[in-house]
C-alpha positions as CSV (number, residue, x, y, z in Angstrom):
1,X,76.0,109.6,80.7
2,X,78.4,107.3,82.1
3,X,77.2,105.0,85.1
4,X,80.2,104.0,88.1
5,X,79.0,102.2,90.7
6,X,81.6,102.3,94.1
7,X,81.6,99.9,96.6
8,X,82.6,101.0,100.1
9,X,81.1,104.1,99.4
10,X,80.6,105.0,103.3
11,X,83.8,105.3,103.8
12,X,86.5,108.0,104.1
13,X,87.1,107.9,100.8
14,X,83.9,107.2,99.1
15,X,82.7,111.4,99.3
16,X,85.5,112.5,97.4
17,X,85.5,110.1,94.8
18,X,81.5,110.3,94.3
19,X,81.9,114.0,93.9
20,X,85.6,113.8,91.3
21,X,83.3,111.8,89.1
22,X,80.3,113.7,89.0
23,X,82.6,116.5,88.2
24,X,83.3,115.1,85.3
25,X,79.8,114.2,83.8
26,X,79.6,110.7,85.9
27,X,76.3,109.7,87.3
28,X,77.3,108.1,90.4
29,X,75.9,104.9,92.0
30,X,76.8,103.5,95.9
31,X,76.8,100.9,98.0
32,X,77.4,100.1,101.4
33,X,77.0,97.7,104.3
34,X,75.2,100.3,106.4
35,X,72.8,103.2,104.6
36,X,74.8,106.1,103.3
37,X,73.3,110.0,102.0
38,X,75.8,111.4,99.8
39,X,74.4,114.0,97.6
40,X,73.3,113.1,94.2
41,X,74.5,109.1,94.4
42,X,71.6,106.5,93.9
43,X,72.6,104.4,96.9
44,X,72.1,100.8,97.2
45,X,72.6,98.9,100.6
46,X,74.4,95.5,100.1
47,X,76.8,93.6,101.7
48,X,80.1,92.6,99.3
49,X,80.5,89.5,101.1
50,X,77.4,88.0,100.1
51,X,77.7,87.1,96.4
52,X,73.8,87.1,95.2
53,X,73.9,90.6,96.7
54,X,76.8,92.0,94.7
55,X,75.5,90.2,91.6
56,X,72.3,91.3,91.9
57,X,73.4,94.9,92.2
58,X,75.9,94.9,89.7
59,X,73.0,93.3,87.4
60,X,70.5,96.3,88.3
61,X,72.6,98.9,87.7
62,X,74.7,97.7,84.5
63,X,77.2,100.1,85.3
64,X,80.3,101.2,82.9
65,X,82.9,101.1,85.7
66,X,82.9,99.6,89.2
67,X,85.3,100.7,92.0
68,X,85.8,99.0,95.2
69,X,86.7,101.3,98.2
70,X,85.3,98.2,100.8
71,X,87.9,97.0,102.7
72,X,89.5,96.8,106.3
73,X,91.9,99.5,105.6
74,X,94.1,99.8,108.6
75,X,97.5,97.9,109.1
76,X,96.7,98.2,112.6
77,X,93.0,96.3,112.8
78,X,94.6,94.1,110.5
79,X,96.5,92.4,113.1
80,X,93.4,92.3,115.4
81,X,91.3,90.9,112.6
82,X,93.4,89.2,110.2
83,X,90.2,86.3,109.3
84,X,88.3,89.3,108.5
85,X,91.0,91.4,106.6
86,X,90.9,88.1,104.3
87,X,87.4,88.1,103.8
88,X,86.6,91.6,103.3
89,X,89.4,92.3,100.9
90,X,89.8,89.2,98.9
91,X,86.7,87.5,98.9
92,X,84.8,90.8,98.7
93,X,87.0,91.3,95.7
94,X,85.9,88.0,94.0
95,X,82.6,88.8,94.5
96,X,82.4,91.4,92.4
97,X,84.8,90.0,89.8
98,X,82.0,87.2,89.2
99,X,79.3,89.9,89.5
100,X,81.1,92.0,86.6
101,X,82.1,89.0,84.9
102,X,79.0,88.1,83.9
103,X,77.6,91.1,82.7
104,X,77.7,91.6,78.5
105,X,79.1,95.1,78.7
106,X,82.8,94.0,80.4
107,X,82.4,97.0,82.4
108,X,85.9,98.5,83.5
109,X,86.4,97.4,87.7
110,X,89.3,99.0,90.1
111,X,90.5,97.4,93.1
112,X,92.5,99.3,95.6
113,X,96.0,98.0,96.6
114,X,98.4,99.8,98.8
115,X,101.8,100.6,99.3
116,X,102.0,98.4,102.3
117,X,102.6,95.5,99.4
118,X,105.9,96.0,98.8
119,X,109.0,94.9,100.4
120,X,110.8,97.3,102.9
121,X,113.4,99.8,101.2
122,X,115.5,103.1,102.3
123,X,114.7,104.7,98.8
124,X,111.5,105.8,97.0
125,X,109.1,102.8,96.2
126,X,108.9,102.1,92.3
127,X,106.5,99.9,90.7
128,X,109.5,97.5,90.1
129,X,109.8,97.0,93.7
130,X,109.6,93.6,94.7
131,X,106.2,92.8,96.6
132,X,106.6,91.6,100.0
133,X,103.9,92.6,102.3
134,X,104.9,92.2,106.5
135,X,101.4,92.5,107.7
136,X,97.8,91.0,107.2
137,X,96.8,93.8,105.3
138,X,99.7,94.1,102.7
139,X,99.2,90.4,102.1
140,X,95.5,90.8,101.2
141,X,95.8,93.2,98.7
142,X,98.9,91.0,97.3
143,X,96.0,88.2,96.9
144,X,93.8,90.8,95.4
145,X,95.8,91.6,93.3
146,X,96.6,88.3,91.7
147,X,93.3,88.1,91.6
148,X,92.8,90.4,89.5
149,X,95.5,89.5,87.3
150,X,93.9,86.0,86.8
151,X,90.7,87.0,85.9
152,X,92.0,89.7,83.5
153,X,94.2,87.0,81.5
154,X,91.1,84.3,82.0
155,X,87.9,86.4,80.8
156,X,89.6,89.1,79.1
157,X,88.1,91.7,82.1
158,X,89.5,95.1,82.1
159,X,90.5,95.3,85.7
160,X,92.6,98.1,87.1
161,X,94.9,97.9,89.9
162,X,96.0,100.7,91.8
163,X,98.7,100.8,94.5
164,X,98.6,104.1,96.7
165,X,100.1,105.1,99.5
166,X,99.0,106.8,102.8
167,X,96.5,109.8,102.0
168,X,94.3,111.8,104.9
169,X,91.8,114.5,104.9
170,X,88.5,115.8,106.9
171,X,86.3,112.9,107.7
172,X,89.0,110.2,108.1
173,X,88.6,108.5,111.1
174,X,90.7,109.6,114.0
175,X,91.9,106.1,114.8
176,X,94.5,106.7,111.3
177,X,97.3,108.5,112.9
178,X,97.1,112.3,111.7
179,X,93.7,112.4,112.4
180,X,94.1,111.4,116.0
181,X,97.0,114.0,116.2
182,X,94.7,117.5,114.8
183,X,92.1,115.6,116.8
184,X,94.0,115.8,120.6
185,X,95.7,118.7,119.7
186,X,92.5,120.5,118.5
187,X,91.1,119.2,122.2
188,X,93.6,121.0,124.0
189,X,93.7,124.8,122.0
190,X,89.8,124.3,122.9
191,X,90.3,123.7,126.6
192,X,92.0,127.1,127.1
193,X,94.7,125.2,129.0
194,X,98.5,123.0,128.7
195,X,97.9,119.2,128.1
196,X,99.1,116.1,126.9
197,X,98.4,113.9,123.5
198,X,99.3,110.4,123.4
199,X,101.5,108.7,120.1
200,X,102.7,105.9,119.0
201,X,105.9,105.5,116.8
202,X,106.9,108.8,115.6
203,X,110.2,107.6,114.0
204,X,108.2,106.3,111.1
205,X,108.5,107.9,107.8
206,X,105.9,108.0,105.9
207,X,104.7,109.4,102.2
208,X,101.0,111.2,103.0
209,X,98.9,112.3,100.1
210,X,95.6,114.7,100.3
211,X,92.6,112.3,99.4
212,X,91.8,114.7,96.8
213,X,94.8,114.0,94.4
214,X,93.9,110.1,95.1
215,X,91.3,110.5,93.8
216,X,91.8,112.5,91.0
217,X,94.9,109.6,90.0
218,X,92.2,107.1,90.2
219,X,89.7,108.4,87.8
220,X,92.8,109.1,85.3
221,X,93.3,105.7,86.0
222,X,90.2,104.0,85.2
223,X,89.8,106.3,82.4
224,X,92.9,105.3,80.5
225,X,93.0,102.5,78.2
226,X,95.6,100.1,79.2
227,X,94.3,97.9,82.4
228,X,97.9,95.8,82.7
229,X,99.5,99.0,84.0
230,X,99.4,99.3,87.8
231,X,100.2,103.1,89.3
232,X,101.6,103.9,92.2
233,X,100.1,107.0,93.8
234,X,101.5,109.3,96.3
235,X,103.7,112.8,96.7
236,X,106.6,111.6,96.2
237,X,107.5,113.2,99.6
238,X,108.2,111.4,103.1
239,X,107.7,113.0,106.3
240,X,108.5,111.7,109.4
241,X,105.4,111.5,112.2
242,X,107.9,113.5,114.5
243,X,108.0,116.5,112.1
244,X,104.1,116.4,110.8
245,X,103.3,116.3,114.7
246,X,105.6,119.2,115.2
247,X,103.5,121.5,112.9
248,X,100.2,120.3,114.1
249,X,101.5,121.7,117.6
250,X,102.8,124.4,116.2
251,X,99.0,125.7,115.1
252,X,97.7,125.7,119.0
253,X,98.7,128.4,121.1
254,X,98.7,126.1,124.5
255,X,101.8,124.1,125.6
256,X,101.2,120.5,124.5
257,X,103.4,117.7,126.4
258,X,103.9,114.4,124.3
259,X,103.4,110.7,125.5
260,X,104.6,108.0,124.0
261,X,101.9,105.3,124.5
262,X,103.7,101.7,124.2
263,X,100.0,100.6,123.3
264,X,100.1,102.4,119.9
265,X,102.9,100.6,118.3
266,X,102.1,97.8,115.9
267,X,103.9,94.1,116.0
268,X,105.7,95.5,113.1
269,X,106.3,98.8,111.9
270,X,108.1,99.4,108.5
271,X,110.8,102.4,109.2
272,X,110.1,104.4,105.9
273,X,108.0,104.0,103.1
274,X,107.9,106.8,100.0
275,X,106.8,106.5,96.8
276,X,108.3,106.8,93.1
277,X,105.5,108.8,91.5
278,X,108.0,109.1,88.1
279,X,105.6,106.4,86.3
280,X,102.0,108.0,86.9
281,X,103.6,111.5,85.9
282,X,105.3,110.0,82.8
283,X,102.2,108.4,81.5
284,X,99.1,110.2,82.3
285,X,100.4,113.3,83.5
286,X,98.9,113.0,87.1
287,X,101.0,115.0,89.9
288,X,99.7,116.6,93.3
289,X,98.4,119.9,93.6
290,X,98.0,119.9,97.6
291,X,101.1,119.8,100.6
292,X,100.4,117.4,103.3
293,X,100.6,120.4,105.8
294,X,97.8,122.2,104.0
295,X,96.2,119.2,104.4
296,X,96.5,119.1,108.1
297,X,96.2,122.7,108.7
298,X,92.4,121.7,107.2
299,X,92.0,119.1,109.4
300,X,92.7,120.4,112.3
301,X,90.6,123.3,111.7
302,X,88.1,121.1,111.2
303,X,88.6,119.4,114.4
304,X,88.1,122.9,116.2
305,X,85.0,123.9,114.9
């Protein structure tokens, strides 16, 4: 049986993926900064800025592929933290590069870039896109990335890079944006009575995925045999936030007012990001198989119970 061992497993993601890969005959290892239960994953505690942890892990556990979910994940904390965005997601990064790097078996490792890496454009976002990241967060993963890149061409590593783009689903935290929407919204229907949710920029466009198809993409990923190839993943789809707040109104039966809260803007917001998901269809066959508005009719379900 195959051994992964995922970083950053307390996360939002880090459920979904643990259970994908046991799906598929996996035996799933995790590891964290703070203790995690996930049924059926051998968890580790470990912190992936302190390099004789993650080598010592790594070393324990041999595994056959390593994933890194660990990062700060938020364009938004990024600006608050940018000294920690750097050391989370590159250095973290490097330390499990050298912790991989010296293990005989060259297991198979996946970092997790993001759409935010690319410059702004009006049309669907290709791989051939040029990189240009606006914000702490983009730039990090740009580092990562080269990173990566580097240690694949130095040691001959087989390191996978993936670049996809926003994705949502229960148990994401409700300071991501649809989240916080179901979440207030859900608040109100509950009350019995009219009230008022607060937003941020709803002219933004953006290209949401259920976590369940990123997750699926990345295990195709990992599992295919050519590591220079970096996917992006998304639906192919963008919504504004105007319109995907619209429908999440739409499922309470109370009259919901709207505030614009000046708070909840970032220093810079790109206008409209979409993905090109024409490569990762051509070449492993990868395509969606859930709406975003299923999506949120879920989560905001979940929210009311």
């Amino acid at each position: 049986m195959k051994k992964l061992l995922i970083f950053g497993i307390g996360g939002f993601v880090g459920p979904y993926l643990a259970r994908e890969f046991q799906k598929h005959g996996y035996e799933v290892y995790g590891s964290d900064i703070v203790a995690t239960d996930i049924d059926g994953v051998a968890f580790r505690q470990a912190n992936l800025l302190a390099a004789d942890d993650v080598k010592n892990l790594v070393s324990d556990i041999q595994p056959d592929m390593i994933i890194n979910l660990a990062a700060v994940s938020s364009v938004g904390a990024s600006w608050n933290i940018p000294q920690t965005t750097m050391s989370v997601n590159v250095i973290g990064a490097l330390n499990i590069m050298e912790a991989a790097r010296k293990l005989d078996t060259n297991p198979k490792v996946m970092f997790i870039g993001s759409s935010e890496e690319y410059e702004e454009s009006d049309k669907p976002i290709s791989e051939g896109t040029p990189l240009n990241a606006n914000n702490p967060y983009g730039i990090s993963k740009m580092a990562q990335e080269r990173f990566a890149e580097i240690y694949r061409e130095r040691y001959g590593m087989k390191i996978y890079c993936v670049r996809p783009f926003n994705h949502t689903g229960i148990g994401q935290k409700d300071s991501f944006v649809l989240p916080s929407f179901c979440k207030q919204v859900a608040e109100i229907e509950k009350s019995g009575k009219p009230g008022t949710i607060k937003v941020g920029n709803l002219a933004a466009e953006r290209d949401f995925s259920d976590v369940r198809d990123i997750v699926r993409a990345y295990r195709m990923i990992i599992e295919s045999n050519d590591c220079t190839k970096i996917f992006n993943v998304g639906s192919g789809e963008a919504h504004s936030l105007t319109e995907l707040l619209e429908y999440i109104v739409s499922l309470s039966s109370q009259k919901i007012d709207i505030e614009v809260d000046p708070e909840r803007f970032r220093p810079v917001d790109t206008p409209r990001i979409c993905c090109d998901n024409g490569y990762i269809k051509a070449e492993l066959g990868w395509k969606p198989e859930y709406s975003i508005f299923e999506t949120l009719k879920e989560l905001y379900r979940s929210y009311l119970k």
